[in-house]
N, C-alpha and C positions, 0 to 999 in steps of 0.2 A: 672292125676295129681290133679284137680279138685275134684274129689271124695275123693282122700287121703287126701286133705287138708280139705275139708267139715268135714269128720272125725274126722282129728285134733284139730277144734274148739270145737265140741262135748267131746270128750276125756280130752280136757286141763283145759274146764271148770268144766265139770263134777269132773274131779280130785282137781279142786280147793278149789270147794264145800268141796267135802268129807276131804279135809286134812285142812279146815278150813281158806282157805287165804280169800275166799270170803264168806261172812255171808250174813244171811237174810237181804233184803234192801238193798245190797249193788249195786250200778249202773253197767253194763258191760263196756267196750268200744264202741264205736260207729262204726256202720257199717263200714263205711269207715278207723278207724283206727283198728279194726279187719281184714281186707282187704286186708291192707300192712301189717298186723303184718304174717297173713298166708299164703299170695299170692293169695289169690283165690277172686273171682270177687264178689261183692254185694249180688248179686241173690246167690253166695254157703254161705255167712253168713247167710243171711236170712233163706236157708234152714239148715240151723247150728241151727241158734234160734226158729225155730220150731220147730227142734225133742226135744232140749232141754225145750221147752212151752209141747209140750204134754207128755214130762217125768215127769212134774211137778217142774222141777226144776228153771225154769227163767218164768218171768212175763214181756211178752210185752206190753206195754201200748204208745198209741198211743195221739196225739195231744200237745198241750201244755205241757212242763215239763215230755214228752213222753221218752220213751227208752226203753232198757232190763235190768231187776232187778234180782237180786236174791230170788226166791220164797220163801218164809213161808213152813217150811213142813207142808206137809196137804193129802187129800185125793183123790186131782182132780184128778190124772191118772187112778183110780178106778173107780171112780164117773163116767169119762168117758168112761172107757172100757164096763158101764153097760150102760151105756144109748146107745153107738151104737149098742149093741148085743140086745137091747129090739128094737131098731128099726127098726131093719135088723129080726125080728122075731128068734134071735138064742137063746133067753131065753124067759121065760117068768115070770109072775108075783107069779106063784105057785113055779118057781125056786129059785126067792128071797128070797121067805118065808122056803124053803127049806134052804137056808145060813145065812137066821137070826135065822133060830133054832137051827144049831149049834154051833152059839157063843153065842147069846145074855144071854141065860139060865145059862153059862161059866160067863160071864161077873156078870150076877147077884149074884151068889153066890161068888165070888170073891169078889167082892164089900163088901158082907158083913165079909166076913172075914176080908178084911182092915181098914176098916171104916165103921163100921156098924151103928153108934150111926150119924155120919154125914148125911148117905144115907139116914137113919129113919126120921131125921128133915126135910132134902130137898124134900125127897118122901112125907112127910107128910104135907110139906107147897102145894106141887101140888095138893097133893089129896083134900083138905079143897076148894081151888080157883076153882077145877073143878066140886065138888060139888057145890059150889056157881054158876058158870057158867050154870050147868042145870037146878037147881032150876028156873033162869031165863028163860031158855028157847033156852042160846047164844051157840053159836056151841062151842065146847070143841077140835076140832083136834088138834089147836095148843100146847094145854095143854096136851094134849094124849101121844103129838113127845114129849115135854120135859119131862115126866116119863121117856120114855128110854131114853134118851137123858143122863137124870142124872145120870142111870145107868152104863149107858157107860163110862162118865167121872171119877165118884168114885173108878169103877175099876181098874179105872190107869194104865189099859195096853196099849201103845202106839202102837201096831201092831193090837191087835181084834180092841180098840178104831178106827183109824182109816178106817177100816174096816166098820166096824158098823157105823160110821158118812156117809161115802159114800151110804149108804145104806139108812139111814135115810133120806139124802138130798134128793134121787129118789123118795120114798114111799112120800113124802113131795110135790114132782112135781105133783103126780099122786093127791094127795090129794085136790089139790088146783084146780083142773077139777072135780073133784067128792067127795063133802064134804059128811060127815060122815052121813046117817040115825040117829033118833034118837034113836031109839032103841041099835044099833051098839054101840053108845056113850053109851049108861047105861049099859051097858054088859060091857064095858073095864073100866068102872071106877065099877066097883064091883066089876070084877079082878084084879085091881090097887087096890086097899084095900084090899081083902084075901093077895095080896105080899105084901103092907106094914106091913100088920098084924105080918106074918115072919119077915119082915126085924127088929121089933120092938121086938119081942122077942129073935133076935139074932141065927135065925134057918136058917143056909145057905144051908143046902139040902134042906130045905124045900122052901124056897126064889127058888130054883134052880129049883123045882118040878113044884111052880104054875106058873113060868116064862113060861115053856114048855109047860104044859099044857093051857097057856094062848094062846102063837102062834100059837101050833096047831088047837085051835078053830077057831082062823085068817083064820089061812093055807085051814081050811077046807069050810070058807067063799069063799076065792080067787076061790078054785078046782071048787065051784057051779057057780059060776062069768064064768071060763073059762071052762064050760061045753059045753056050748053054740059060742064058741069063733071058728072063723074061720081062716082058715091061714093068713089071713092081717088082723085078731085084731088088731095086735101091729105093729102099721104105724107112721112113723113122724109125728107129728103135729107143731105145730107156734112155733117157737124160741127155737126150741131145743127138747121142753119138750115131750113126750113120751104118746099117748092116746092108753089105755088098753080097756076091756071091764069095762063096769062102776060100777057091785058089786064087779068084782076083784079088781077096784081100790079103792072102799069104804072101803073093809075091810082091803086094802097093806097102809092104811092110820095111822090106830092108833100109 
């Protein structure tokens, strides 16, 4: 009886979501009057509002002005199915770059096909500031993630987009334990400039061409990175985040 009703919270909300009664932001009921509304005891709500937290669809938030919200669509269920499979060693960091090759390249040429005079500007305001960043001397990763980043969003596919963000956020994890060589940085801003060059002349195969051939030089950093890699390379570390071997994760960085 217990289980069937634990269900039922899952099922009623999730249905609510999708047929629109309940929007993003929007507060649940409170444990206790989900409780009586189901029959089922505290401890099956709560296991109600956890499968519905790691579907991505409610946001528990604890303390003051705490409760269950209705989530943001976003990318968290993703994000999280890659971060325990890298932890648990069931993927690894050459695999990622194996799944950003088959969209991100998709995404890029796409991009310019919709908005290609927009992607030119935004691509071109990054590449000026990350240039200026090396000149100095100042690391460039964070500038790196927002070249694809921008690509990803101009696209305007809401299913690769989200895809491709969850992916970004990890590469982002990794990066922030193993910043970028400086060489590593002058090689992907010279290839950020060959693809703005395309995106400025309006050449979406071609955009589409050096995107590829840009990850695959990544891809082929990560393979030398995890040549050397032992079966518990990819172990837990502090707060979640994910420690690889350290050239795989310089180069799963840009």
């Amino acid at each position: 009886m217990r289980a069937r009703a634990y269900r039922a919270i899952v099922d009623r909300i999730q249905q609510d979501i999708v047929d629109g009664r309940l929007q993003a932001g929007d507060r649940l009921p409170s444990e206790h009057l989900l409780a009586e509304q189901f029959g089922v005891s505290r401890a099956g709500v709560r296991e109600a509002l956890r499968v519905l937290e790691l579907q991505g669809l409610v946001d528990v938030r604890h303390g003051y002005a705490g409760g269950a919200f209705v989530a943001e669509p976003g990318h968290s269920p993703i994000l999280g199915a890659l971060q325990v499979s890298l932890r648990l060693g069931q993927c690894s960091a050459d695999e990622l770059y194996q799944a950003r090759l088959l969209l991100e390249p998709a995404l890029a040429r796409l991009a310019v096909e919709r908005a290609g005079a927009v992607l030119a500007a935004r691509l071109g305001e990054n590449v000026a500031r990350t240039g200026q960043a090396l000149a100095r001397g100042l690391s460039v990763s964070a500038l790196n993630r927002e070249f694809h980043a921008i690509v990803a969003e101009v696209a305007d596919n809401r299913v690769l987009g989200v895809m491709m963000q969850a992916l970004q956020e990890l590469l982002e994890n990794l990066d922030q334990r193993f910043p970028n060589a400086p060489d590593v940085s002058r090689c992907a801003f010279d290839e950020h400039g060959e693809i703005l060059a395309a995106v400025r002349a309006g050449d979406a195969p071609r955009t589409e061409t050096l995107m590829r051939n840009h990850l695959q030089r990544l891809q082929g950093r990560v393979r030398r990175g995890e040549g050397a890699r032992t079966p518990s390379a990819s172990v837990p570390a502090v707060n979640g985040s994910t420690r690889l071997p350290a050239e795989a994760a310089r180069a799963a960085a840009d």
